[in-house]
N, C-alpha and C positions, 0 to 999 in steps of 0.2 A: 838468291837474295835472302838474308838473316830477315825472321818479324823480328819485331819490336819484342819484349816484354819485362814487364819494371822491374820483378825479383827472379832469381834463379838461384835455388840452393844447390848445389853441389854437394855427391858422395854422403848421402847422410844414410842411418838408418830410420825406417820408416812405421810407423804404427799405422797396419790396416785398419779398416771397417770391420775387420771381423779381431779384432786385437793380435794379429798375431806380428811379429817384427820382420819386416822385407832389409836385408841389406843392402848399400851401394843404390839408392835413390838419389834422380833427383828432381826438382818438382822448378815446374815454370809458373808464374804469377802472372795474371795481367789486367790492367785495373782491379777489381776487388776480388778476382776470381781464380782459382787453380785453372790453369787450361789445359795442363798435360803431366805425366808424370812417368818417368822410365830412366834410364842409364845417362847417366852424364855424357857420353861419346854420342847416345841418339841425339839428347839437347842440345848439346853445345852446335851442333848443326844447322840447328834451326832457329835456334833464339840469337839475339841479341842483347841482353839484360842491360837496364839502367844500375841496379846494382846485382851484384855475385857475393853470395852467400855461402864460406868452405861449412859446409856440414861432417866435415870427417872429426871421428870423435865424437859428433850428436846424434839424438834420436830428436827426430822430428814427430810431435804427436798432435792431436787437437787443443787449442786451447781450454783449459779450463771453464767450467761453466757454474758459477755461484749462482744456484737459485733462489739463496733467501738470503739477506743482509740487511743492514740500516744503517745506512753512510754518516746519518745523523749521529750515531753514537760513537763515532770512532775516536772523542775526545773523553769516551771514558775509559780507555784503554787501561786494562790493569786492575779496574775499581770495584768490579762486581765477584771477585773469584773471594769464598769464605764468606759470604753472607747468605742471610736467612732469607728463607724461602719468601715469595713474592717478589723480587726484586723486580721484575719489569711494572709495578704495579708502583713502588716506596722508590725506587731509583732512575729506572733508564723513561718513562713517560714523563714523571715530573722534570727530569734532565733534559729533555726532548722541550719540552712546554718553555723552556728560558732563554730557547736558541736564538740569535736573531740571524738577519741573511747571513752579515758576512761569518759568523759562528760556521751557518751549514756548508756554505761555499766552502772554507779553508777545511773541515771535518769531510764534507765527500773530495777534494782534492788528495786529502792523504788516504782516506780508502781508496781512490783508483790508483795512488801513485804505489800503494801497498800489495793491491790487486796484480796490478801490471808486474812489480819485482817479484811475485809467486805465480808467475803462469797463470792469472785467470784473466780472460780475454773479455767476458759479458758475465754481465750479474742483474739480478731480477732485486730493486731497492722495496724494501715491504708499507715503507714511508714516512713522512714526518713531516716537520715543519718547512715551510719554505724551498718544495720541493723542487721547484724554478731554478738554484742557485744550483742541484746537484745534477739536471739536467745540463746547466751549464758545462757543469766541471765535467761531466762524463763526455759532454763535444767535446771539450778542451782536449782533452787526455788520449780520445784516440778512442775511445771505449764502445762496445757494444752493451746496453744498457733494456728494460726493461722498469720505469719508472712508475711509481705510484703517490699519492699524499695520504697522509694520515687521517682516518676513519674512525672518530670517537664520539657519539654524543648522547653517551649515558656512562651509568657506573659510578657512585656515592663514593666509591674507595680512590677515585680517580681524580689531580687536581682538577680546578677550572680552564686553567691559561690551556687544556688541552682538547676541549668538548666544548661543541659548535655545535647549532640548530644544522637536524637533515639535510635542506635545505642549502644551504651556506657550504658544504663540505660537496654535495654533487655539483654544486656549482662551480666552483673554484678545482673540483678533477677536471671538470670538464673543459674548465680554461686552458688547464696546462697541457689536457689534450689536445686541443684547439690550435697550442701556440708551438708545443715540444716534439708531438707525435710525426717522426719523421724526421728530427732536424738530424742534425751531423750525416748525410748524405743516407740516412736513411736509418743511421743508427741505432736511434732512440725511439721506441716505442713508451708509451702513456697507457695505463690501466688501471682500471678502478682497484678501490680495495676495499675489505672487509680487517678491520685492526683482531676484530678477536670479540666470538660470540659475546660474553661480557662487556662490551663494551662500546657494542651497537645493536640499537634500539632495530625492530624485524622490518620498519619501514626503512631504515640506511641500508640492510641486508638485500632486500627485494629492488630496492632504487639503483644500488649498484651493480648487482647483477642482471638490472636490466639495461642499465645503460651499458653494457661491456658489452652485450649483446649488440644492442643499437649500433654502437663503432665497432663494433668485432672484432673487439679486440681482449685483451688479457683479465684475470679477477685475482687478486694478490689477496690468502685470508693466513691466519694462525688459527689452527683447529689442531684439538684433542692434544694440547699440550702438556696440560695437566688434570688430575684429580678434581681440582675445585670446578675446574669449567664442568667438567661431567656432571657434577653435583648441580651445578649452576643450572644446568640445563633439564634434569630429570627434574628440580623443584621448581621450576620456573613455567615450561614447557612443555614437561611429560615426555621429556624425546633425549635422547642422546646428542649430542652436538650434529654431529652427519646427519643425522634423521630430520634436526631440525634446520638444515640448512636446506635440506633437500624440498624440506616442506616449504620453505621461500621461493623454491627455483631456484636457488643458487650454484647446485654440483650440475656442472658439465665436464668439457672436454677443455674449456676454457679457464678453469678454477684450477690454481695452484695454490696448494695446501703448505704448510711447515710446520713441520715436528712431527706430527701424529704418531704418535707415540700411546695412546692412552685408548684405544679402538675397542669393543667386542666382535665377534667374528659377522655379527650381521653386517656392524658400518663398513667392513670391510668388504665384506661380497657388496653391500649398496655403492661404494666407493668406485671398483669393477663395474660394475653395469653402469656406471654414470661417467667411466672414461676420465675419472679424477687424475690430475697429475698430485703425486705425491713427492716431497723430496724433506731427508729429512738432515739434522743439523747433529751430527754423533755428540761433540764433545759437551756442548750445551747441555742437548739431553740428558744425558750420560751423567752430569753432574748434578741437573735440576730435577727431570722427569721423569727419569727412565727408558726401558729398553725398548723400542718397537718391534715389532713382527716384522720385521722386513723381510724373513725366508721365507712368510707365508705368502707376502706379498708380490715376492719375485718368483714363488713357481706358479701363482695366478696369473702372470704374465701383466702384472701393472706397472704403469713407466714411475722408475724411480728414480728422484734426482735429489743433490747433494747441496745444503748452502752452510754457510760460517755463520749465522745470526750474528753477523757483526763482533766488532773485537772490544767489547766491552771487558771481559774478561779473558782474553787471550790473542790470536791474531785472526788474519784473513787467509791462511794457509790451508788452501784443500790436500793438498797432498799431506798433511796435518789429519785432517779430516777424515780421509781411505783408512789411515795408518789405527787410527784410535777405532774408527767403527770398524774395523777386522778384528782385533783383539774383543772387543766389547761382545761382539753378536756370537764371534767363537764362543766366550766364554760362557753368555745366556744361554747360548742355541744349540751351540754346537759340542763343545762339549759336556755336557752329560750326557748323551746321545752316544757319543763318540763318533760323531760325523765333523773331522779336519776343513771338510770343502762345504759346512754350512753358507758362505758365505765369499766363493774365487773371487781372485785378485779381475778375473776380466769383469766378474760385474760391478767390484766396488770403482774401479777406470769408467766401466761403463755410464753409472751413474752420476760420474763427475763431469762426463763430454757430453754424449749422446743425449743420456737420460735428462741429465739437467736443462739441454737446448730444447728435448723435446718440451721439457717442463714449459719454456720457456715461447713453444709456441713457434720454433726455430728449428727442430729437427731439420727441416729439408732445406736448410743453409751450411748450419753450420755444428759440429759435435764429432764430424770425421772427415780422415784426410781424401775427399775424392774431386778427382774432376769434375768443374762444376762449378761444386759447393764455393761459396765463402771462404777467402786464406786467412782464415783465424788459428793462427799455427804458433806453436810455441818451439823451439830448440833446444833440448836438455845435453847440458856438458854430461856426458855417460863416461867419460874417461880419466876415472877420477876410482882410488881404492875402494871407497865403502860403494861401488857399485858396480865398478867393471876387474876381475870376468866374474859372469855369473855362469848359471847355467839356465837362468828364465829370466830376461830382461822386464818382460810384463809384473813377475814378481817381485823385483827389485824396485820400479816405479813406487809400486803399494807401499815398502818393507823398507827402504833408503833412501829415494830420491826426496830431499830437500827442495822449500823453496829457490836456494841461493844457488840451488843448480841448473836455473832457468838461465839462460845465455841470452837469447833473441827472443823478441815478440814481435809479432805480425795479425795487424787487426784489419780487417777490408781491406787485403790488401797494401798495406802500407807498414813499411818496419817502423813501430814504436819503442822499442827498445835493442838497443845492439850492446852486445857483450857486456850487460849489467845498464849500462847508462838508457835511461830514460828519455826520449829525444822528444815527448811532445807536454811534459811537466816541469819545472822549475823545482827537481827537487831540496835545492839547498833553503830558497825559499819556504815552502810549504811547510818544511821541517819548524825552520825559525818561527813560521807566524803561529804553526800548532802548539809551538811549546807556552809561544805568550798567552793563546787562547783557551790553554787546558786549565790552566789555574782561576782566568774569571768567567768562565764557563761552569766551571761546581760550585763557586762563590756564591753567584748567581742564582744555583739551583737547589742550593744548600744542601750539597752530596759532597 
């Protein structure tokens, strides 16, 4: 007698755990879990599939994993690329500060409906206003999420509508932990944050890193992004940002960083010894902040994970992401050295699945395809000129695969999207209501 089980892909090729490609898989699903994985002639024996998924022609990989974004900004899409330096400080906080619910709702709607047609399956939001609505949208959507609210309440150079007494801000994490943490059958986790040493006072620093603790659960900061913070911090502090986080209690194994970018070699070894997840944001950087050390950081064996800082100025595209930080780090790192493999194509994969889940406090769910784990699986059409044949498929992921080459997605278990169409979003909707809400949304916030 056939079991039961709800997906069965057939005949695909397969990305290991250790990146390398298996051909002629195929993988059984049941409720949220991979149960088995081997030859189509073993399966088809034993299962019984609610649906049958042809994988010939795809590579089956892990879902993507965004570990830094803000779903709040997705209605400045385009508006921050050619401006002067400080923009999250003159444009995306004061744009943030004018949002109302339904603003956020319809703005994280089309980040996960964005998310989902690029292969990324869970994203860690760094937070904003009206966090409640994007918790929403990310049940709605299917998504695996890592939620947080926005953490402000200092900083002269910052408006008001965006800075709240201590107080008021752990209060109000602590609600949406209360209310969100765990909803969509388990989806959605709630974590405190840290917005960015500048812009919280060292009792918001220590309050929320100890309440992450208390719930034990996640700490969402922005460190070492820029220049000024460093400055900010040796004049203020006498410490280096890391130095003075650490001096809070705040660096653990619980603390996910973005961008760091701007380190000396101490915060780095202190970074290591405190088990800090890092993950950083290439094209952002790249444009605003500069180059990080990430070769130093990856032969000290620290978990490195990858996020979009949101598509203010461009999109939500990690395979975007890979593509720009390989040429980038080659170019700092690696070439003048003349070392090619500064920076392989399996660790920049890596740090988009694995690394970013671990960031994410989810390594042992979900970041790879094994038995077990979480079916956060995505389908890439591979039979297509600008990527098949190759002679290194894992190289071609990095080097060619496009968003629009995602075919299927599969979140906990459940097909979210099949061959381009979106099955658990409204996207004709979303579209319509983002375009009405992009123009009095900057009106608004006078951007």
């Amino acid at each position: 007698m056939l079991m039961k089980c709800d997906i069965l892909i057939k005949h695909t090729a397969l990305m290991t755990p250790d990146f390398e490609i298996a051909e002629g898989q195929s993988i059984a699903i049941r409720g949220s879990r991979i149960v088995e994985i081997g030859t189509y002639d073993e399966l088809k024996v034993k299962y019984e599939p609610e649906h049958l998924l042809d994988g010939n022609g795809k590579l089956c990989m892990p879902g993507l994993v965004d570990a830094h974004t803000h779903t709040c900004q997705q209605l400045l899409k385009g508006r921050t690329m050619d401006e002067l330096p400080m923009i999250w400080s003159r444009i995306l906080v004061p744009f943030e500060g004018n949002l109302d619910e339904q603003d956020v709702r319809v703005s994280a709607e089309l980040s996960c409906l964005e998310m989902i047609k690029s292969g990324t399956t869970a994203f860690a939001d760094a937070g904003g206003v009206h966090m409640h609505q994007a918790a929403e949208a990310a049940v709605q959507s299917g998504m695996r999420a890592a939620i947080t609210r926005s953490a402000i309440d200092i900083g002269d150079f910052l408006p008001d509508s965006m800075k709240q007494p201590m107080q008021d801000i752990i209060d109000s994490n602590e609600w949406l932990y209360k209310t969100y943490h765990g909803a969509g059958d388990g989806r959605i986790q709630i974590w405190f944050g840290i917005r960015q040493v500048m812009s919280c006072s060292p009792e918001l620093i220590q309050a929320a890193a100890e309440k992450a603790r208390q719930y034990n659960t996640g700490l969402h900061a922005h460190l070492a992004e820029h220049r000024d913070e460093v400055r900010y911090c040796l004049e203020k502090y006498k410490k280096r940002p890391a130095e003075y986080l650490d001096s809070l209690g705040a660096l653990g194994p619980n603390l996910l960083t973005a961008h760091n970018v701007v380190y000396s070699e101490g915060e780095i070894d202190l970074l290591k010894e405190r088990n800090v997840n890092i993950v950083h944001c290439p094209r952002v950087n790249f444009s605003s902040h500069g180059i990080p050390k990430t070769p130093r950081m990856m032969q000290m064996g620290m978990n490195l994970g990858m996020g979009s800082d949101g598509s203010s100025s461009s999109n939500l595209s990690l395979f975007d992401e890979m593509r720009v930080f390989r040429s980038g780090i080659h170019m700092s790192w690696g070439l003048p050295v003349f070392d090619p493999v500064v920076l392989p194509a399996k660790e920049l994969i890596k740090m988009a699945t694995i690394g970013s889940a671990k960031a994410m406090l989810l390594g042992h769910e979900i970041g790879t395809v094994e038995i077990g784990k979480k079916a956060d699986l995505i389908l890439i059409d591979i039979d297509q000129p600008h990527i098949s044949p190759s002679h290194s498929l894992i190289n071609m992921i990095v080097e060619s695969v496009t968003s629009r080459d995602v075919e299927d997605v599969i979140i906990d278990g459940k097909l979210v999207m099949k061959q381009r169409e979106v099955l658990t979003l409204d996207e004709e909707r979303i579209l319509y209501e983002s375009a009405q809400r992009m123009k009095s949304t900057a009106e608004k916030a006078g951007v």
